[in-house]
C-alpha positions as CSV (number, residue, x, y, z in Angstrom):
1,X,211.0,24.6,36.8
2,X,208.1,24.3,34.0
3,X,208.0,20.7,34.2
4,X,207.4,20.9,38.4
5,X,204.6,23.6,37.7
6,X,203.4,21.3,34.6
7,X,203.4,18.1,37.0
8,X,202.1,20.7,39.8
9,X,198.4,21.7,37.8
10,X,198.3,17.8,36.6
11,X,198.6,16.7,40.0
12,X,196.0,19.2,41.1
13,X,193.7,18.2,37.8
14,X,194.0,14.3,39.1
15,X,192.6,15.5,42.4
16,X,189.9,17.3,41.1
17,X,188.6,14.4,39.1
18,X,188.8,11.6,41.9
19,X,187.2,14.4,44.4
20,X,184.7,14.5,41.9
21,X,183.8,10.8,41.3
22,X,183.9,10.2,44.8
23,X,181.2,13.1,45.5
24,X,179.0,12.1,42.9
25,X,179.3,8.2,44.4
26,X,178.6,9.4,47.8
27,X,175.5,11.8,46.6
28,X,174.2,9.0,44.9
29,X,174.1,6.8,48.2
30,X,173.8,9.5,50.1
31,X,170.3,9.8,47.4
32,X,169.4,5.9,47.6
33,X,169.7,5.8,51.5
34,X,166.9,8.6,51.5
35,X,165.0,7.3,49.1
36,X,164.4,4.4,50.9
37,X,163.8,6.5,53.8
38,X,161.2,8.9,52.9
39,X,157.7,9.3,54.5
40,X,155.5,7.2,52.4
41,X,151.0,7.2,51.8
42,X,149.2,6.2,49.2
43,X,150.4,6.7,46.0
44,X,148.2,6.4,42.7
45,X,149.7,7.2,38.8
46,X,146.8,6.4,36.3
47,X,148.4,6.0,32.6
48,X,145.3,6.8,30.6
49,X,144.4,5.2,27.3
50,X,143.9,8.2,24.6
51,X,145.6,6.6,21.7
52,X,148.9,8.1,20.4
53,X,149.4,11.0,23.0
54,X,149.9,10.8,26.7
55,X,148.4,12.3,30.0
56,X,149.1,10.7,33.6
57,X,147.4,11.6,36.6
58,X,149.4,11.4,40.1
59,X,147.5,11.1,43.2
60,X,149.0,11.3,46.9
61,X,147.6,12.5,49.9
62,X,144.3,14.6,48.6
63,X,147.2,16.1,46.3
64,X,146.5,15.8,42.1
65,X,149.7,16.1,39.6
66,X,148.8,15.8,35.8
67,X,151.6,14.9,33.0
68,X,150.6,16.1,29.6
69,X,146.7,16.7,28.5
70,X,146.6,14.8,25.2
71,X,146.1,16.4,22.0
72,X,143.7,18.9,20.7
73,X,141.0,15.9,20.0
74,X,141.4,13.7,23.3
75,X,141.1,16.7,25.7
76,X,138.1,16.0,26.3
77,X,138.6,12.3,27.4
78,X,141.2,14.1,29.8
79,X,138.8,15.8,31.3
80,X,136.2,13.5,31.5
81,X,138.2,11.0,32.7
82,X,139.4,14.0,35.7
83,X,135.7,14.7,36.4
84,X,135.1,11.3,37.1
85,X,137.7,10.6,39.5
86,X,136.1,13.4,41.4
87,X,139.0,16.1,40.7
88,X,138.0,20.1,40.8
89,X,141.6,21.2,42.0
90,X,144.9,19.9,39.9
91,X,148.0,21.2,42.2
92,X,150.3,20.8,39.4
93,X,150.4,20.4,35.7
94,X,153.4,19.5,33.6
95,X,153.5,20.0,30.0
96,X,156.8,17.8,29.2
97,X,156.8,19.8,25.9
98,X,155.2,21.4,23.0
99,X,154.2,18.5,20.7
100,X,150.5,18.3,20.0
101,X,150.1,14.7,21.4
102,X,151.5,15.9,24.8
103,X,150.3,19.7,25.8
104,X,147.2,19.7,22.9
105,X,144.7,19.0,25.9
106,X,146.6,21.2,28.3
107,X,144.0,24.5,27.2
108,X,140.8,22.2,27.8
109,X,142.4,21.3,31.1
110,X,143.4,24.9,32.7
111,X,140.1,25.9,31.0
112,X,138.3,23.6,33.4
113,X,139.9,22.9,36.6
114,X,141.5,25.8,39.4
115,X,145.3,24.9,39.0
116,X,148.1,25.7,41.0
117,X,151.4,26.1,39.0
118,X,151.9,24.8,35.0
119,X,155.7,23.8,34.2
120,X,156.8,23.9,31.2
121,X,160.0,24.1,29.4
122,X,162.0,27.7,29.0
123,X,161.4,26.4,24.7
124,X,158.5,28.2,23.5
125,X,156.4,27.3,20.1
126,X,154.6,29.4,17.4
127,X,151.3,26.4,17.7
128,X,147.8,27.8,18.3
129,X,147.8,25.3,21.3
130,X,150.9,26.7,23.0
131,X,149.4,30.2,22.2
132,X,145.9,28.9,23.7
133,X,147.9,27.6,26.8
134,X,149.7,30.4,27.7
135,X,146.3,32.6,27.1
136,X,144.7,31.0,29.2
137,X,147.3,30.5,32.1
138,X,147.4,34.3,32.0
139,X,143.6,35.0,32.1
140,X,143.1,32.5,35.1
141,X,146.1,33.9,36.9
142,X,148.0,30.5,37.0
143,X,151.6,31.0,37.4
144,X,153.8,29.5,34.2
145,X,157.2,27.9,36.0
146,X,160.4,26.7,34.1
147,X,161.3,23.7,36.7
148,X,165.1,24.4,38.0
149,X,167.1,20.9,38.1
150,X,166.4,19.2,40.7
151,X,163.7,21.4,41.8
152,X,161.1,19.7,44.2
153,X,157.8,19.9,44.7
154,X,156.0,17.5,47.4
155,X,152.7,15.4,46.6
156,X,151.3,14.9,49.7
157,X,154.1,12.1,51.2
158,X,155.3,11.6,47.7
159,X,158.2,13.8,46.5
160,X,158.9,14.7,42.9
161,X,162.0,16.0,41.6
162,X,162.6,17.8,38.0
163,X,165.8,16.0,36.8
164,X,165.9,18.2,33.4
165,X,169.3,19.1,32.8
166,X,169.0,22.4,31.0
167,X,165.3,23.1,31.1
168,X,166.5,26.7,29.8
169,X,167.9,25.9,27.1
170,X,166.5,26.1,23.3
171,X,166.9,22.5,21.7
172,X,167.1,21.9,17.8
173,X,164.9,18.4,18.7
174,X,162.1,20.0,20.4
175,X,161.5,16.3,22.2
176,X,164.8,17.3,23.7
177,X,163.1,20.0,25.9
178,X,161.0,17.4,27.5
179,X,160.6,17.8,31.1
180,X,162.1,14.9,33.5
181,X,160.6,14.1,36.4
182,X,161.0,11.5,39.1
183,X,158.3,10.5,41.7
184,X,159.5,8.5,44.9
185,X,157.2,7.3,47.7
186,X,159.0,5.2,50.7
187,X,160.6,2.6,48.7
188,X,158.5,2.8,45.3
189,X,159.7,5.5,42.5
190,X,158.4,6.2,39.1
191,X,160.4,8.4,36.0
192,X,158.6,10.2,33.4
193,X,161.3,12.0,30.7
194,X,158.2,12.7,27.9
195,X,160.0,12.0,24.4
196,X,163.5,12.5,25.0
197,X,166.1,11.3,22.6
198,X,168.9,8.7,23.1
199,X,171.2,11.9,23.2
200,X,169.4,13.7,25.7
201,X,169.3,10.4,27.9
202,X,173.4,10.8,27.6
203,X,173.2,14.2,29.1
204,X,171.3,12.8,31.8
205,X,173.3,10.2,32.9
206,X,176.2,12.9,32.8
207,X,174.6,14.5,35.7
208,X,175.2,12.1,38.0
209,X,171.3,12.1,39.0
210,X,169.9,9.2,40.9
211,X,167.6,7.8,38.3
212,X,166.8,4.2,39.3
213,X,163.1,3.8,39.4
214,X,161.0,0.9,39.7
215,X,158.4,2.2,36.7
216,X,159.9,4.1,33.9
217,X,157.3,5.5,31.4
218,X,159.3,4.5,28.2
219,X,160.6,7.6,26.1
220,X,158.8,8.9,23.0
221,X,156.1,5.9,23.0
222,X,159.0,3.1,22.9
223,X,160.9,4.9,20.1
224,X,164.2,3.2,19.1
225,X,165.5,6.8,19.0
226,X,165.5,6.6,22.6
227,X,165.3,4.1,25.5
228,X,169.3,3.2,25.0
229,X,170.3,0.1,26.5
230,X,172.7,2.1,29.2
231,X,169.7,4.3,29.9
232,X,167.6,1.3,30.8
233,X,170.3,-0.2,32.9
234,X,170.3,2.7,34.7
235,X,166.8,3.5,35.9
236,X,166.9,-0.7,36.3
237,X,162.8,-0.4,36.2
238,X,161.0,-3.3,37.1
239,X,158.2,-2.2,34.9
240,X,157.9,-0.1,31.8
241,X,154.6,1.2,30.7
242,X,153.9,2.8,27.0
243,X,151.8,4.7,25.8
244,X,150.5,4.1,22.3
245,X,147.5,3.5,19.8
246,X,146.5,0.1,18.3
247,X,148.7,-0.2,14.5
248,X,149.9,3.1,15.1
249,X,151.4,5.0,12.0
250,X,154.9,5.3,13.3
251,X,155.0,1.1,14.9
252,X,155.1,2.2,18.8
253,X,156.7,0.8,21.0
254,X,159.5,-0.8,18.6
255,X,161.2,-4.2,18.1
256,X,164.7,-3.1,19.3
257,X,163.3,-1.5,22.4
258,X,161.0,-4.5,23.3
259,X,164.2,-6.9,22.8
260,X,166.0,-4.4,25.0
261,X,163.4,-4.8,27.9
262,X,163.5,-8.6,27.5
263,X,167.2,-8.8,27.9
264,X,166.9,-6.9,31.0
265,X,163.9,-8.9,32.2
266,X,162.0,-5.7,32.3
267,X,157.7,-6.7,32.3
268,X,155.5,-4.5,30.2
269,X,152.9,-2.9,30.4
270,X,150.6,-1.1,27.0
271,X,148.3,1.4,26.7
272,X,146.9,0.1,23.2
273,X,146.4,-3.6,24.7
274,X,145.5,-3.4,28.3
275,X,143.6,0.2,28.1
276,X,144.1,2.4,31.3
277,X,146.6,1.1,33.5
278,X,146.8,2.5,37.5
279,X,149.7,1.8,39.8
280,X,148.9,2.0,43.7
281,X,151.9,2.4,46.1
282,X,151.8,2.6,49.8
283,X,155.6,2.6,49.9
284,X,155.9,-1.1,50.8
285,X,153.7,-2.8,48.1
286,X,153.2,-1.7,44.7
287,X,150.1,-3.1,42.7
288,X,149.0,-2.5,39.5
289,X,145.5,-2.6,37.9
290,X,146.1,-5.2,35.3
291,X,148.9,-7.6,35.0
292,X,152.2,-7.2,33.0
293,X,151.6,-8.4,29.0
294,X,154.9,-9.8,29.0
């Protein structure tokens, strides 16, 4: 009798599992067939060129997202280079998480521009510049949101999607916390995961989450501790863009990840060679401002 209730719950375990490969198969079709199918307009990202930190503006339909402000020195850059591009309004701001070269400009930027909603991660940081950030979020009434996973938020046509697993939880790698977030117009899609390690890209691809893109911002500046080979193949990016300064202390982006993007046939794009770089998508054609160093 125990062995037919034993073979009973096994049988019932080996349903489970097959049920549960063939949902996640059909979700991710079910996610590709959409893709493809979404509204499309024009779609602008600007990768700006502020050395060893990061900030990327996202332009669609009269609608402005901005990805990390740069550190505490380059701020201003940030917001010179906002002011010039004619932007008083910023709809969203993400602050992937709270490393100096990513959220240090974030203070100079809610200081001067009306914003709609900041996202950050639920992991929160002792810094005077996270302290500034949430300071003045809270004096200018801008509401402080911890993305939910797969959470969307529309960009005029475009859509983007948080993909952050556990965006609540409290990580012993603070790069870990990073924000991930996908942008798809028509049939054109970008990734942005901040500095995420090799071990957080794992959890990722656990998830199940449709992830191919056709840019993928490389992870932590084109950090060997990140940008696996089985993360790669499975974004399958046609370009990758990093974003670094000239001899940089820590050798951004590095060797094993640039013989990792030629094996794939992946062309690249640098911050530190090429200066700003700007993509431009209607949802049929993508163009770039400059073209691919390699």
């Amino acid at each position: 009798m125990n062995k037919k209730r034993n073979l009973h719950w096994v049988s019932i375990g080996i349903i489970l599992v097959c049920l549960g490969i063939i949902f996640f198969r059909f979700q991710e079709k079910w996610e590709t067939r959409k893709d493809s199918q979404n509204a499309a307009g024009d779609l602008k990202v600007h990768f700006m060129n502020i050395g060893q930190s990061e900030s990327i503006l996202i332009q669609s339909g009269g609608k402005n997202l901005l990805i990390d402000g740069g550190t505490n020195s380059t701020g201003g850059k940030v917001v010179e280079y906002l002011r010039q591009e004619g932007i008083t309004y910023l709809d969203y701001v993400v602050g992937t998480h709270g490393h100096e070269d990513h959220i240090g400009g974030i203070d100079a930027i809610l200081y001067n521009f009306q914003v709609g909603e900041l996202f950050l991660p639920k992991q929160t940081y002792s810094t005077h510049t996270y302290r500034d950030i949430l300071e003045i979020a809270r004096v200018k009434h801008i509401p402080i949101i911890v993305p939910r996973w797969k959470e969307i938020r529309m960009l005029g046509k475009a859509k983007m999607m948080f993909l952050s697993p556990e965006p609540n939880k409290i990580y012993e790698d603070i790069n870990d916390s990073s924000l991930v977030l996908r942008i798809s117009n028509g049939k054109h899609s970008f990734l942005f995961c901040g500095d995420i390690s090799k071990k957080m890209e794992k959890r990722i691809l656990r998830t199940g989450a449709y992830l191919k893109s056709d840019v993928l911002k490389l992870n932590h500046h084109g950090s060997n501790d990140a940008n696996s080979m089985n993360f790669l193949k499975k974004v399958s990016p046609k370009y990758a863009v990093v974003c670094c300064a000239k001899k940089n202390d820590f050798g951004h982006p590095h060797k094993t990840v640039l013989k990792r993007l030629q094996k794939r046939k992946i062309q690249l794009f640098r911050t530190d060679e090429q200066g700003e770089i700007l993509f431009i998508s209607d949802g049929k054609i993508l163009r770039s401002s400059v073209k691919p160093i390699r």
